[in-house]
TORGU-209793 format. One record per residue (C-alpha): residue in three letters; x, y, z. Coordinates in steps of 0.5 Angstrom, whole numbers, plus 500, padded with zeros to 3 digits. Layout:
<sites>
AlaXYZ ...
</sites>
This chain:
<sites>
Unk587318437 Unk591321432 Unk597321434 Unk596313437 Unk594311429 Unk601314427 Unk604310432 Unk600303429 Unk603305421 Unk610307424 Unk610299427 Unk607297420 Unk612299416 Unk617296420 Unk615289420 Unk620287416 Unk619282410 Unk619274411 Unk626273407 Unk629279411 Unk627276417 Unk629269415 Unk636273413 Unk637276419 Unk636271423 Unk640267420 Unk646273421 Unk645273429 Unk645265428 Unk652267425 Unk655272431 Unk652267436 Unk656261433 Unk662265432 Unk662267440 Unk660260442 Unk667257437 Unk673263438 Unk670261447 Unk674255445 Unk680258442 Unk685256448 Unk692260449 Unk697257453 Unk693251455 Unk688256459 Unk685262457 Unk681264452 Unk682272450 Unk679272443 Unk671272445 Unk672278449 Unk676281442 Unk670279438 Unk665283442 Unk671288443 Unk670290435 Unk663286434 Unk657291431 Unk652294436 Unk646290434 Unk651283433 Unk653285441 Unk649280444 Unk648275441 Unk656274441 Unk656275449 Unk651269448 Unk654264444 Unk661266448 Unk657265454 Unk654258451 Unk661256449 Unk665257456 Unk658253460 Unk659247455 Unk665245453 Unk670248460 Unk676250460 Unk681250466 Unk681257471 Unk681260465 Unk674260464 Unk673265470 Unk678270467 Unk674269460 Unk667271464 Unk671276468 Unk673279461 Unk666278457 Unk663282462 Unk668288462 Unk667289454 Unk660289455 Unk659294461 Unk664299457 Unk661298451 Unk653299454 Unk657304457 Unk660308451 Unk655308446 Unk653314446 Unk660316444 Unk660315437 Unk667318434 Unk671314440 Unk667308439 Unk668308432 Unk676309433 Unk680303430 Unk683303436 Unk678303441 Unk676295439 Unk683293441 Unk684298447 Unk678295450 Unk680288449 Unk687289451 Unk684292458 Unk679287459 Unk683281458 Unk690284462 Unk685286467 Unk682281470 Unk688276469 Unk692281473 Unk686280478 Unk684274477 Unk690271479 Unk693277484 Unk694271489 Unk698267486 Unk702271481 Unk709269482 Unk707262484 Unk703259477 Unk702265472 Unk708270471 Unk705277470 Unk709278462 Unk705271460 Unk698275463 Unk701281460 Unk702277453 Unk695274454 Unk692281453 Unk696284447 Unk694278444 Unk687279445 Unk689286443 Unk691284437 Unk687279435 Unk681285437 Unk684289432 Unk685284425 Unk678281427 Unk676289427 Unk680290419 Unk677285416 Unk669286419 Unk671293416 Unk672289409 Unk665286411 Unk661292412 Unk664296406 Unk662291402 Unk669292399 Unk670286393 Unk676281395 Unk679282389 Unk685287388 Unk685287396 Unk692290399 Unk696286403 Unk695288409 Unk687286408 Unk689280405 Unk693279412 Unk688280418 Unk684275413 Unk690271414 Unk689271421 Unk683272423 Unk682265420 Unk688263424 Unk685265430 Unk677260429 Unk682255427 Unk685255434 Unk678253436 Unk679246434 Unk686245436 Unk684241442 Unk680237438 Unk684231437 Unk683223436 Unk689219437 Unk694225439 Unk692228431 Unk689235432 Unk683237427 Unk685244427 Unk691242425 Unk689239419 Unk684245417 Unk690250418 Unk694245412 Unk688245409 Unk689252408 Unk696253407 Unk696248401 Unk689251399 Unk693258399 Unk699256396 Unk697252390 Unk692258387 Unk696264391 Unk702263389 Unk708265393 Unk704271397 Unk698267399 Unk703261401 Unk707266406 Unk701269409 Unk697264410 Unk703260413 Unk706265417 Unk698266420 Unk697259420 Unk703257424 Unk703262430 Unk696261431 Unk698253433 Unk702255436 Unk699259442 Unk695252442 Unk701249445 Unk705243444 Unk711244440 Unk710252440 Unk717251435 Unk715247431 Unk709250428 Unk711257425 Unk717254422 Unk713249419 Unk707251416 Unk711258414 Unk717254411 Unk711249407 Unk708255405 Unk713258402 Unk716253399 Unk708250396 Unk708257393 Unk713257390 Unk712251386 Unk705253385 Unk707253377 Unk707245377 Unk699246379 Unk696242385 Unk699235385 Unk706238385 Unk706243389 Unk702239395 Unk708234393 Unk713240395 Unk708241401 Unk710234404 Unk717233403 Unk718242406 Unk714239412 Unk718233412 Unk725236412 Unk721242419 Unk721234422 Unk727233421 Unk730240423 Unk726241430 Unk727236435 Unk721237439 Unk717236433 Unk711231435 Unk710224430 Unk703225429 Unk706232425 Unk707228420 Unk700224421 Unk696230420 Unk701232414 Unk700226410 Unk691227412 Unk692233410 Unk694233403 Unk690227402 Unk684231403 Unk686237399 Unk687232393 Unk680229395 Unk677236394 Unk673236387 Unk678240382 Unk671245381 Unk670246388 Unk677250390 Unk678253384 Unk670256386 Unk673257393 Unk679260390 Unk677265385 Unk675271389 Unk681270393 Unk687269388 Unk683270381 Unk686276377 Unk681283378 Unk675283373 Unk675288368 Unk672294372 Unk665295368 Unk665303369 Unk673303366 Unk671299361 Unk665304359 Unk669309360 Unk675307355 Unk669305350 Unk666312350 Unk673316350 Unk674311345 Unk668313341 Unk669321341 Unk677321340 Unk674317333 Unk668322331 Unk673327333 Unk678325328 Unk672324323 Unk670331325 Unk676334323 Unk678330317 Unk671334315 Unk673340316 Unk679339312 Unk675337307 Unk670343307 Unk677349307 Unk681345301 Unk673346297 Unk672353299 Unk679354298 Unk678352291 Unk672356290 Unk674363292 Unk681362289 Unk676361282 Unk672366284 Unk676372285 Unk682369280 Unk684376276 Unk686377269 Unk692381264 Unk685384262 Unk683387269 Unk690390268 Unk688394263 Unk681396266 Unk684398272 Unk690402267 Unk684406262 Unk679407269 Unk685411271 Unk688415265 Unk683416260 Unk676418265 Unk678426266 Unk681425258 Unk678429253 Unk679424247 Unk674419251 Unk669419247 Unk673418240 Unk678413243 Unk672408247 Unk666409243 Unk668412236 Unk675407236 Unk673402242 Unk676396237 Unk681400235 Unk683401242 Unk682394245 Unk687391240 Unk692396241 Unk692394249 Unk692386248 Unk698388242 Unk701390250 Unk700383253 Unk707380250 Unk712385252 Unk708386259 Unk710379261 Unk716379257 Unk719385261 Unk714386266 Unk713394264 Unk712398258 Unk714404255 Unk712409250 Unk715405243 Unk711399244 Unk705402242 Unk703403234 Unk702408230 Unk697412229 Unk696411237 Unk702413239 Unk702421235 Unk694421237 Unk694419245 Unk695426249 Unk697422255 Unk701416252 Unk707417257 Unk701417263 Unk698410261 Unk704407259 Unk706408266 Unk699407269 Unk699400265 Unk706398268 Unk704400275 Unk697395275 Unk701389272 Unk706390277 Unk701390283 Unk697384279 Unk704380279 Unk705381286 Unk697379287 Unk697373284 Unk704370287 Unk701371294 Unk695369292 Unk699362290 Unk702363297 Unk696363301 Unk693357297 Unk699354299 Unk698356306 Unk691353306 Unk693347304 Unk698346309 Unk692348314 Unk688343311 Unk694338312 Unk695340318 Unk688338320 Unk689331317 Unk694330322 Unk690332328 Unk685327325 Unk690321324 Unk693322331 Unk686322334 Unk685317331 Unk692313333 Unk689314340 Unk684312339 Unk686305337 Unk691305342 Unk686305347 Unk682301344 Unk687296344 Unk689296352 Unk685290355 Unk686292363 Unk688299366 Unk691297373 Unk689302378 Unk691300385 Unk699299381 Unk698306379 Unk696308386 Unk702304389 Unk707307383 Unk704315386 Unk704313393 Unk712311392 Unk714317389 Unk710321393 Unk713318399 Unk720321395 Unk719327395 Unk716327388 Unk710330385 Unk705326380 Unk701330375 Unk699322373 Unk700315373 Unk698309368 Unk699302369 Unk696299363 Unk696291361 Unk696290354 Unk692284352 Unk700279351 Unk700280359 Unk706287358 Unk706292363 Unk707299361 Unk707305366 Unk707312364 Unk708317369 Unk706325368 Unk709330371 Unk711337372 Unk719337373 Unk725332373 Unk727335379 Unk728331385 Unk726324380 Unk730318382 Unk735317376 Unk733312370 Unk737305373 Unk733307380 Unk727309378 Unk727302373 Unk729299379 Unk724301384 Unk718301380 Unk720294378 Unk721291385 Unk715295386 Unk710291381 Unk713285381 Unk715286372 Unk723286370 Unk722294366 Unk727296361 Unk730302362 Unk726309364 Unk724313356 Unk723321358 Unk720325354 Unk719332354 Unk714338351 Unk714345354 Unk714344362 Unk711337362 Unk716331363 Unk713324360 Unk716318363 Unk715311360 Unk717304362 Unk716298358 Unk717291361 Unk724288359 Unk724286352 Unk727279350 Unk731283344 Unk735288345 Unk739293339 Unk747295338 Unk748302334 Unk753305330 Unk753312327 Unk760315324 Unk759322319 Unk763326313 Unk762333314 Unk762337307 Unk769340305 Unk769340312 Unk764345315 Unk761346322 Unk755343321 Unk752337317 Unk747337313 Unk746330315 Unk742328322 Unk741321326 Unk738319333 Unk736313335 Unk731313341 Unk726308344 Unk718310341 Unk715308349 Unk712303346 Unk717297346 Unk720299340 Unk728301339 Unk728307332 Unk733310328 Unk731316324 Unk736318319 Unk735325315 Unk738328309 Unk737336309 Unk737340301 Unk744341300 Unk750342305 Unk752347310 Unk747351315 Unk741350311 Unk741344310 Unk742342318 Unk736346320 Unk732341316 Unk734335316 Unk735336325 Unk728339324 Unk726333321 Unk729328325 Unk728332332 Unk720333331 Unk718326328 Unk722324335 Unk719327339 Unk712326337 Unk714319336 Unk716318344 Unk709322345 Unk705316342 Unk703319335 Unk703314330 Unk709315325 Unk704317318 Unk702323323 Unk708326325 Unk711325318 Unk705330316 Unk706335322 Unk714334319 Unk713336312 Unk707341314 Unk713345318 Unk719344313 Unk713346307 Unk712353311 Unk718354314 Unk720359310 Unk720362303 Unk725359300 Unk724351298 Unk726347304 Unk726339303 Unk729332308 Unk729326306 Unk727322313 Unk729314313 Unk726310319 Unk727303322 Unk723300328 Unk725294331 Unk719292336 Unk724289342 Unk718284344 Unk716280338 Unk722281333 Unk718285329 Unk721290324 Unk719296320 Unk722300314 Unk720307313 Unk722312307 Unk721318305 Unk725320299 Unk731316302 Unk737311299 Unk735304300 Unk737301307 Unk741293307 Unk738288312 Unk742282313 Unk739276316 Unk745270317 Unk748270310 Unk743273306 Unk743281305 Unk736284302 Unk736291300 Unk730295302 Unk729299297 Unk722304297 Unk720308292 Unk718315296 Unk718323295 Unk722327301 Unk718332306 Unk717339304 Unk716337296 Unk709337296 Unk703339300 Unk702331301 Unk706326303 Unk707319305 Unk711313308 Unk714307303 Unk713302308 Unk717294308 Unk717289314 Unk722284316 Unk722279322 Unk729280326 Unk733275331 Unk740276334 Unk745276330 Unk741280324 Unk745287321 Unk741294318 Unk745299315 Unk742306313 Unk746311309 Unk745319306 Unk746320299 Unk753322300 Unk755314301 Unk752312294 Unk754316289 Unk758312286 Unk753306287 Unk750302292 Unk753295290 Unk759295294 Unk755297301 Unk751290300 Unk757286299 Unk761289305 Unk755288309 Unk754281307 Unk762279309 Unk762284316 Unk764280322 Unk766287327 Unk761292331 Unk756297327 Unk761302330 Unk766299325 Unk762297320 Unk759305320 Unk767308320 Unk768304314 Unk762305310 Unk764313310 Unk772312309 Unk771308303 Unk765312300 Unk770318301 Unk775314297 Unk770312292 Unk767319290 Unk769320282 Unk766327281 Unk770332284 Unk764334288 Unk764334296 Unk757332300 Unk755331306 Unk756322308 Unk752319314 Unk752312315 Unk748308321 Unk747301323 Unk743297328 Unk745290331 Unk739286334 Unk742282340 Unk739278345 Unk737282351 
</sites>
């Protein structure tokens, strides 16, 4: 009793609700009109293989409803001796599946669908005409009919996998996009014998597709769906050439044109079809028909409605909500980060204040730590610290001047009567110079750690300013393409090439970035093939590939080619002809669209002077290529050179960035002599006022801006060139009509010749062109 209760409740639960019934049946209804359509889709003028190709790869519970509909199709609209064959075939896909059903993993395989279909069909072709094989059918064409069968059975398996994953059409891989194609293809056929007056509807539809592809899915939608289209009519028969030259050509054409919208690209249609007319000769008149009827209903088509149609076909991938989650809550912790550690920062600069304050030690304490030493086991204590503590006192502080005069005292610097009373005059004298030579050199590394502190608190700030550009760099990035950055890895992969990363990145001015992170640069393509790969890969014209390095990890970038480009020049004077200069220049890309030239001056000349001014130039490169804002690598530079070592070291550092897309110019100075820009006739000196790295615990770029075009010329210069002045610098850029290498040759010549002072320095002059890319 128990056990037949369970069962009613069992079969209450699964009684499904009226709107899932109503769907359901609605999907069968689906399945049984797919079976009764494709039982038209005729091939060679006689068989029809595509039912049985469908029920090949349909779902176990879609099975019976397709065998129906196939079975309704074959009864009410007959076919030649084709029909028995369809029968025969539908019957062997069903036996073998019922069959199988038990097999899971076989009938779950990619290729059992196509397998079966193939056997199927070839089979009882095979059979069906055993007696007449030579006579009417050839074995190839029976052989023919079953690979198509096969290979329909296999697109339409693809693209009901899409359906049963629920995979979204955009973004979707070109093979996808294919079977697609071609199972569309292959429902068109079904409506290819369907003609009035010699014009066949299915025709038409294919037109109606081919256009449709081509004006909202430009050059690849147009091929494909052409391609697709035109070897499906074909296999309908009647001018077998005629198709797939016309429809694919037209395609491709309309694709191409797609630009000039949907009146001009449905224009280019007609006039390609026009021209595959004239070109095949067993092209039928009605082609011509069917070309103008199809156009006509395509420009008929409300505007709204295609653009509906066509959005989740050909419309660019909407912004993933999760990615876009993700980016704003990166965004959001690399900002609190960066505010966290400017608060630190903040918190050791005020300890710092405080302890130093604290424990600040005096003169005073010298003497202290000198009476506790020599006058504690003295037998005169009492008389000297009690009876005669003024007296004594005075005494000490009259020592202060000649302590800080000469570091030290000695037995005449103390007065009489002091001198003649004190048993142990030589001890204190010695006593009180040993305390205050360990107080001097107290208070020097206590001026040395503060600065230490302060060059921590420093550096804290720059981590908090490079957070804080990452934060606004992904802040600023609108699309990160996923499926190009899984296509990028795959390539190198396929090459040999491990892939730590990959990033493809769309700004929101449409520019395409790629970053690749990796471990080695061994076995990567070089850069010319490397930007040519990857260029043919994404689609995008890229510049030339920009490699970073830091420590064992190699960063590559590539930025879409830019509309300007840039001609450098560098020429030097070595002070009195030394080994090294204590100038450095490097013109490198940013990775970010920009073109930089970095000039450093380092205090003096020689070795020294070299290892600032290329410790300068090469840090602040390389962060600048890693993506760290320019503001934060000065930081990081001054904080090195302010610690590098005991002695003062200082660089000037004299920056230009160019951005190669949008003309855009920066100027950047620390502590550098002015800069000219010429732009057509007029000469501007760029001259800001700013200290070098390494001075002071803080230290900020003076920044100019200028917009540049083709033509124009940026000079930069050390020192050494203006020490006689900087007016001649301005009047020879105005005239120069050579190249920048020439202008740098003559700058360093001329301020060579013009030095007044007897004194030799170290010249350096750069100079950057902009050209048109």
């Amino acid at each position: 009793m128990k056990s037949r209760a369970e069962k009613v409740l069992r079969r209450a639960e699964q009684v499904l609700p009226p709107a899932e019934v109503t769907k359901k049946l609605l999907r069968q209804l689906g399945w049984f009109g797919a079976g009764a359509l494709l039982s038209r889709a005729e091939i060679f003028g006689a068989c029809t293989p595509f039912s049985a190709a469908l029920a090949a790869v349909s779902p176990k519970g879609s099975l019976l409803p397709v065998l129906l509909g196939s079975l309704l199709g074959l009864m009410l609209f007959p076919v030649s001796s084709g029909r028995l064959q369809s029968l025969a075939a539908l019957a062997i896909v069903a036996a073998v599946r019922w069959t199988l059903s038990e097999w899971k993993k076989l009938s779950a395989h990619p290729l059992f669908g196509a397998v079966l279909a193939f056997g199927a069909v070839a089979g009882t072709g095979f059979f069906v005409n055993r007696g007449r094989i030579l006579a009417s059918v050839p074995p190839l064409m029976i052989l023919a009919e079953g690979l198509l069968a096969g290979g329909a059975s296999w697109f339409l398996g693809r693209t009901l996998k899409i359906r049963q994953e629920r995979r979204s059409l955009y973004g979707l891989d070109l093979q996808s996009m294919a079977g697609l194609a071609v199972s569309g293809g292959i429902f068109l056929l079904a409506f290819a014998s369907v003609t009035v007056a010699g014009i066949s509807l299915g025709n038409i539809l294919a037109m109606l597709v081919v256009l449709f592809c081509a004006a909202y899915g430009s050059v690849g939608g147009g091929c494909i769906s052409g391609t697709a289209c035109g070897m499906m009519m074909s296999l309908a028969g009647g001018a077998a050439g005629y198709f797939p030259i016309s429809y694919a050509f037209s395609g491709l054409v309309a694709g191409c044109f797609s630009p000039l919208g949907r009146f001009g690209s449905t224009a280019i249609f007609v006039l390609a079809n026009g021209v595959a007319v004239l070109a095949v000769t067993t092209a039928p008149i009605t082609a011509l028909y069917e070309t103008l009827l199809a156009t006509a209903l395509f420009l008929l088509i409300p505007q709204q409605w295609l653009e509906n149609a066509a959005r989740p076909f050909f419309a660019a991938p909407p912004a993933d909500p999760s990615a876009d989650a993700l980016r704003r809550s990166v965004v959001m912790r690399l900002e609190f980060a960066s505010r966290a550690i400017a608060q630190v920062s903040q918190s050791v600069e005020e300890l710092s204040r405080k302890l130093l304050k604290k424990g600040k030690s005096t003169v005073t304490g010298v003497y202290d730590c000198a009476v506790e030493e020599t006058c504690r086991t003295c037998g005169f204590r009492l008389m000297c610290w009690e009876k005669n503590y003024s007296d004594t006192m005075a005494v000490l502080n009259g020592l202060t001047a000649p302590l800080q005069a000469r570091g030290y005292v000695c037995r005449n610097d103390f007065p009489e009567p002091f001198r003649s009373n004190c048993a142990r005059i030589n001890q204190l004298a010695a006593t009180i110079t040993a305390a205050y030579e360990d107080f001097h050199a107290g208070e020097a590394a206590e001026r040395r750690i503060s600065e230490i502190r302060a060059v921590v608190g420093s550096q804290f700030l720059g981590v908090s300013e490079m957070l804080r550009d990452l934060a606004a760099d992904y802040r600023d990035k609108s699309l990160f393409d996923r499926e190009t950055a899984q296509q990028i890895e795959q390539f190198l992969c396929r090459h040999g090439f491990d892939t730590a990363d990959v990033s493809c990145r769309q700004e929101q001015s449409g520019r395409m970035t790629v970053e690749i992170v990796t471990g080695a640069e061994k076995g990567l393509p070089d850069k010319a093939a490397l930007q040519r790969e990857l260029s043919r890969l994404c689609g995008r014209r890229f510049g030339p590939a920009v490699f970073s390095s830091a420590g064992n990890t190699l960063r590559i970038v590539l930025n879409e080619r830019p509309s300007l480009s840039v001609i450098t020049g560098c020429a030097q004077h070595v002070c009195a002809g030394a080994s090294l200069c204590g100038d450095h220049y490097e013109f490198f890309s940013d990775g970010a669209g920009g073109a930089v030239a970095a000039l450093s001056d380092g205090m003096g000349s020689g070795g020294r002077a070299a290892v600032d001014s290329t410790m300068a130039c090469g840090i602040l490169s390389r962060l600048v290529s890693a993506g760290i804002g320019y503001d934060a690598a000065l930081r990081i530079v001054n904080s090195s050179l302010y610690i590098k070592s005991g002695d003062e070291s200082l660089a000037t550092l004299d920056v230009f960035r160019l951005d190669l897309y949008s003309g855009r110019a920066e100027f950047m100075k620390a502590g550098a002599p002015a800069a000219f820009l010429r732009r057509g006739s007029r000469v501007t000196r760029v001259d800001l006022a700013s200290l070098p790295a390494g001075i002071l615990q803080e230290v900020k770029f003076a920044r100019g801006a200028a917009q540049l075009s083709p033509g124009d010329l940026v000079l930069m210069v050390s020192d050494g060139a203006v020490s006689d002045g900087d007016g001649w610098l301005e009047e020879l850029v105005r005239s120069w009509k050579g190249t920048p290498q020439e202008l740098c040759d003559r700058v360093v010549a001329e301020a060579e010749s013009r030095r007044r002072d007897g004194h030799d320095d170290d010249i350096t002059a750069a100079a950057i062109c902009v050209a048109a890319a």
